[in-house]
C-alpha positions as CSV (number, residue, x, y, z in Angstrom):
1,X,0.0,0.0,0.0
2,X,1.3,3.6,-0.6
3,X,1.7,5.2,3.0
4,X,1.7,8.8,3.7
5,X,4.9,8.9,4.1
6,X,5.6,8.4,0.8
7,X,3.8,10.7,-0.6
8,X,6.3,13.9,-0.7
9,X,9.2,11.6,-2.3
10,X,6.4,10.1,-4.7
11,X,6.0,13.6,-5.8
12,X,9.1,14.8,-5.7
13,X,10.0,12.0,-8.8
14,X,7.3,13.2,-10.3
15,X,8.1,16.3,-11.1
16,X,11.6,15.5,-11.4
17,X,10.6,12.8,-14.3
18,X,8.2,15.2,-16.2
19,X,10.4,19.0,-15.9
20,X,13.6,17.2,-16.6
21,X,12.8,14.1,-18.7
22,X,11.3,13.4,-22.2
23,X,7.9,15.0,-21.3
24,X,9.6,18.3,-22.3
25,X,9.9,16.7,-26.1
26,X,5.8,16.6,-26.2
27,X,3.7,19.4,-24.4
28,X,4.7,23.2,-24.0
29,X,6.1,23.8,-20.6
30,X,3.0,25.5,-19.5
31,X,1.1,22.0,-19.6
32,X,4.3,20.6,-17.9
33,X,3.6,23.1,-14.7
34,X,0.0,22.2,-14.6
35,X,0.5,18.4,-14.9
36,X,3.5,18.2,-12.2
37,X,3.9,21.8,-9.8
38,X,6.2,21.7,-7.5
39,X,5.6,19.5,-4.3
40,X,3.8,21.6,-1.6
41,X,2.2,20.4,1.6
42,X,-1.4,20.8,0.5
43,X,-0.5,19.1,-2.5
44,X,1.2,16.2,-0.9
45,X,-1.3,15.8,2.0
46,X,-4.0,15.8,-0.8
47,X,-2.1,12.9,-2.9
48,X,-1.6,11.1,0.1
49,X,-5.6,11.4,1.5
50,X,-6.1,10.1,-2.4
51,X,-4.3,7.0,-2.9
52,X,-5.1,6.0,1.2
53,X,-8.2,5.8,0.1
54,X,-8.6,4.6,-3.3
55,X,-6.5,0.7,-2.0
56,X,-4.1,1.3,-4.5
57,X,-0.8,-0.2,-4.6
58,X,2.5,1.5,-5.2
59,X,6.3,0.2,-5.9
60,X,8.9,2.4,-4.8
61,X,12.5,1.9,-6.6
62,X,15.5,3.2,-4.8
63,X,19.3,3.0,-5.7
64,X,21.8,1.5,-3.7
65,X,22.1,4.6,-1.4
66,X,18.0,4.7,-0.7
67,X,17.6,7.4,-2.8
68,X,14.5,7.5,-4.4
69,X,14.4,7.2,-8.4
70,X,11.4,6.0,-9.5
71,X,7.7,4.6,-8.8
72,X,4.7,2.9,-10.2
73,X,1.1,2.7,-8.8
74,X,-1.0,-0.2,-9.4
75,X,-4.7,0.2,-9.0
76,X,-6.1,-3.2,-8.5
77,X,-10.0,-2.8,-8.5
78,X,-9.9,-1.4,-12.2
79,X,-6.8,-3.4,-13.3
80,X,-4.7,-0.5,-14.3
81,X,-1.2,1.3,-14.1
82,X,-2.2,4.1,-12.7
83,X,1.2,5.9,-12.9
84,X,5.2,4.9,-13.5
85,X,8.0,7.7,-13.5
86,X,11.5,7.6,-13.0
87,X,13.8,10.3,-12.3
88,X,15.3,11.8,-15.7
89,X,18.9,10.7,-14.4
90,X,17.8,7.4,-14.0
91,X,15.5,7.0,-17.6
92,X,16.8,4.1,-20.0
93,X,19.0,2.2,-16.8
94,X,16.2,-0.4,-16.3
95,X,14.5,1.4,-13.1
96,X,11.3,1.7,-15.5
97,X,11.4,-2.4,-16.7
98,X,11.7,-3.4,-13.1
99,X,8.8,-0.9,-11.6
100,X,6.7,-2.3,-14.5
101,X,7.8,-5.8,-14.3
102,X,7.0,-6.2,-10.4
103,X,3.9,-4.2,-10.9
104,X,2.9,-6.8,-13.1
105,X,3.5,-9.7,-11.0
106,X,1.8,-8.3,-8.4
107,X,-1.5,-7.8,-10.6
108,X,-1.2,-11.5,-12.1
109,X,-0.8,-12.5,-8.3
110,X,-4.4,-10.8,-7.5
111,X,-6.0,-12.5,-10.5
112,X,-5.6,-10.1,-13.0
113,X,-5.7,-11.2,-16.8
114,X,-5.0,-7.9,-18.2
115,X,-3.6,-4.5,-17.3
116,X,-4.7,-1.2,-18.7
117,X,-3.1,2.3,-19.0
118,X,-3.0,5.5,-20.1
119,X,0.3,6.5,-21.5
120,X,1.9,10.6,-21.9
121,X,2.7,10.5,-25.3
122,X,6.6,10.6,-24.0
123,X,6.0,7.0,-22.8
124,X,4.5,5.0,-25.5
125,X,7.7,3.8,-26.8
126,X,8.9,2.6,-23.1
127,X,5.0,0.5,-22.9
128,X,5.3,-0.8,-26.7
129,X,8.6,-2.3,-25.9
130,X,6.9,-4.3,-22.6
131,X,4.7,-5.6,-24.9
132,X,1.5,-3.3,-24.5
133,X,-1.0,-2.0,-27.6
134,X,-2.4,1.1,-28.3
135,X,-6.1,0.8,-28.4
136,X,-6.4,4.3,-28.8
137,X,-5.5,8.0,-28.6
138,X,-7.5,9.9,-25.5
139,X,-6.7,12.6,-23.2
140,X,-5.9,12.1,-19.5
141,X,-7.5,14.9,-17.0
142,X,-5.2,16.4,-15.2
143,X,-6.4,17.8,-12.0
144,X,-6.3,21.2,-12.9
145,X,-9.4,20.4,-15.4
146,X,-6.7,20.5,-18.3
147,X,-6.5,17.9,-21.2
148,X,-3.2,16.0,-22.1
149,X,-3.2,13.9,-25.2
150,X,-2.8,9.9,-23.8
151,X,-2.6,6.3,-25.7
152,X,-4.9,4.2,-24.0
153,X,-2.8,0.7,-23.8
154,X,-3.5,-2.8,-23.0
155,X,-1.3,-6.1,-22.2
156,X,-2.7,-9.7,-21.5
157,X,-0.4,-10.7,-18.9
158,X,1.9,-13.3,-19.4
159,X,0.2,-16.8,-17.8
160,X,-3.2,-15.4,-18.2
161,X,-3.6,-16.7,-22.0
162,X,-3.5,-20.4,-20.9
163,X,-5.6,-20.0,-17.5
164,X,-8.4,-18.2,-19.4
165,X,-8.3,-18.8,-22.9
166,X,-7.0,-22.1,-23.6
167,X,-4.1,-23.1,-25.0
168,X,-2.2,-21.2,-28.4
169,X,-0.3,-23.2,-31.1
């Protein structure tokens, strides 16, 4: 579960992976501040009231000095990434394929057969290369009210084909 406590470092990577990394290559800066302000206390205590409630489950990637580089969120109840980032230092190292990796054991673990998402344009590449499909082009709300252009993505998870639709030759 995501504890409060980690709600100000979840944040923090946050807006470290969308002002410094390859977000800046896809929406004018002005959507960039809207989509990921600076961590505040309101803001944090807010995020943290939010994902106490809502059950979801978070993974929390941290080098070898516990510095922390990168998360992913995992809403069970819908079956869906709700969020991955990784510190713009750390993009392209493998922080990202093991955040997505473990997110996805833990989903097959609670029965799920597929995962969706909602991918920033910057991250399509990084979910085509784990294996997901676009289904389509939408736009993710950001709190603010504003619109981002998204690719709504799908993956059957590996060990769901044979447990719920027989066997592929």
């Amino acid at each position: 579960r995501i504890k409060a406590d980690m709600a100000a470092e979840i944040l923090d990577i946050r807006h470290d992976a969308v002002h410094y990394g390859k977000a800046r290559e896809f929406y004018p800066r002005e959507a960039l501040q809207r989509w990921s302000p600076p961590p505040h206390a309101p803001m944090i205590q807010m995020w943290s009231q939010l994902w106490s409630q809502s059950g979801a489950l978070g993974v929390l990637a941290r080098d070898l000095n516990g510095y922390g580089i990168g998360f992913g969120i995992l809403d069970i109840g819908q079956d869906k990434i709700s969020a991955i980032y990784v510190r713009a230092e750390w993009t392209g190292k493998g922080a990202g394929s093991s955040i997505i990796r473990y997110l996805e054991k833990i989903a097959l673990v609670r029965g799920a057969k597929m995962l969706m998402l909602d991918a920033s344009l910057n991250s399509v590449n990084f979910y085509l290369r784990h294996w997901y499909l676009v289904n389509g082009i939408d736009f993710l709300t950001l709190p603010s009210g504003e619109k981002l252009p998204c690719a709504k993505m799908s993956k059957l998870l590996q060990g769901a084909q044979n447990a719920s639709f027989g066997n592929f030759v």
